[in-house]
Each structure stands twice: as structure tokens, then as C-alpha cells.
N, C-alpha and C positions, 0 to 999 in steps of 0.2 A: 530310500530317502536321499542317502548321500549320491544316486546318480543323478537324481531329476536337479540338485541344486546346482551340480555341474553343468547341466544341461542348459540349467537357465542361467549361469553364467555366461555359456559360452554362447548362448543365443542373444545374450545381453552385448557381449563383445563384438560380435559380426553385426549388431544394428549399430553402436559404435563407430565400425569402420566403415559401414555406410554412410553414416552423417558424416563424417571426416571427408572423406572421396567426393562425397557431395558438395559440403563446403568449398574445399580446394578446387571443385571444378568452377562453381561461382564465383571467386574470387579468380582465378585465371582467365576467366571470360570478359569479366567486369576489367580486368588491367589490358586485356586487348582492346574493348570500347573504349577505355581512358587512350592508349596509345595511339588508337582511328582519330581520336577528338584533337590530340596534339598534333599531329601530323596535320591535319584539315588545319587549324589555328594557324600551323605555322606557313601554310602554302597561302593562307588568305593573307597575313599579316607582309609574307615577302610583297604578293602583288602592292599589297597597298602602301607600304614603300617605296616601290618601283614606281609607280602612280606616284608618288608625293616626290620625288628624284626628278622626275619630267617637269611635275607644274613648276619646282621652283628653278631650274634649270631654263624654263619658257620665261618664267619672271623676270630671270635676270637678264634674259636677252633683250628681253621690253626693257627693262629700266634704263639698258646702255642706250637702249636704241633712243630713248627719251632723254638719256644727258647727251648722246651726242646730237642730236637736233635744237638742245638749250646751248650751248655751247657753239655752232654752228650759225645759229638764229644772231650773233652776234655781231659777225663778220657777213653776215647774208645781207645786214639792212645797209654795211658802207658800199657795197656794188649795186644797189641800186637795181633797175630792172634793164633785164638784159647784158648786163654790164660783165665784163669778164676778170680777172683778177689783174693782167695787164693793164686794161684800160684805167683800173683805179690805182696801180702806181704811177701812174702820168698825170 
């Protein structure tokens, strides 16, 4: 009697250590998938920064290039057509 309750102890124990080793392997796998997921996030998230770096970058070159054409437009209408900037300080 006293070996068999040993016996089922110790068979009780080694299924134990299976579920453990099992678990830890699941959970080790599941933190590499997480670690795949952040890396993918973080390489999406650079481009589309990078992306949003260029448009406003394009922006602002339009926007100079539209005040200096408002600005421009100013001194375009005393010359007149064809008219050079000499000819209208005379």
C-alpha cells in the first residue's frame, strides 16, 4: 500500500512537470508572436511617418511658392506687359 501511494505521487508529479513545461512553452511562443507584432507596428508606423515627413515637406514648398507668386503679383502689375524693371524706373 505504502509503495502504490508513492507511486501515484510521483506519477502525479511528472504530469505536473508536463503541464509546467507545456505552459512555459506557450507562453514563450505567444511573447515571440507579440515581439513579430511589434516589430511589424513599428516598421509600418516609421514608413508612415516618413510618408507624412514628405507630404508636409511638399506642402510647404507649395505654400512658399503661392506667397511668393502673391507677393510678386504685386510689383508684376506696375511693369506692365513686356515692360522690364528699368524701363519702369524711367
Amino acid at each position: 500500500m505504502e509503495n502504490s501511494t508513492k507511486a501515484l505521487l510521483i506519477a502525479a508529479a511528472v504530469l505536473i512537470v508536463i503541464i509546467l513545461i507545456a505552459l512555459g512553452l506557450s507562453i514563450l511562443n505567444s511573447g515571440e508572436d507579440t515581439k513579430a507584432q511589434v516589430a511589424s507596428t513599428s516598421e509600418s508606423l516609421s514608413l508612415q511617418a516618413e510618408s507624412a515627413k514628405d507630404s508636409a515637406t511638399s506642402s510647404l514648398k507649395m505654400l512658399s511658392m503661392n506667397e511668393k507668386e502673391k507677393f510678386n503679383y504685386q510689383f508684376e502689375q506696375s511693369f506692365g506687359d513686356g515692360l522690364s524693371a528699368e524701363q519702369c524706373k524711367k
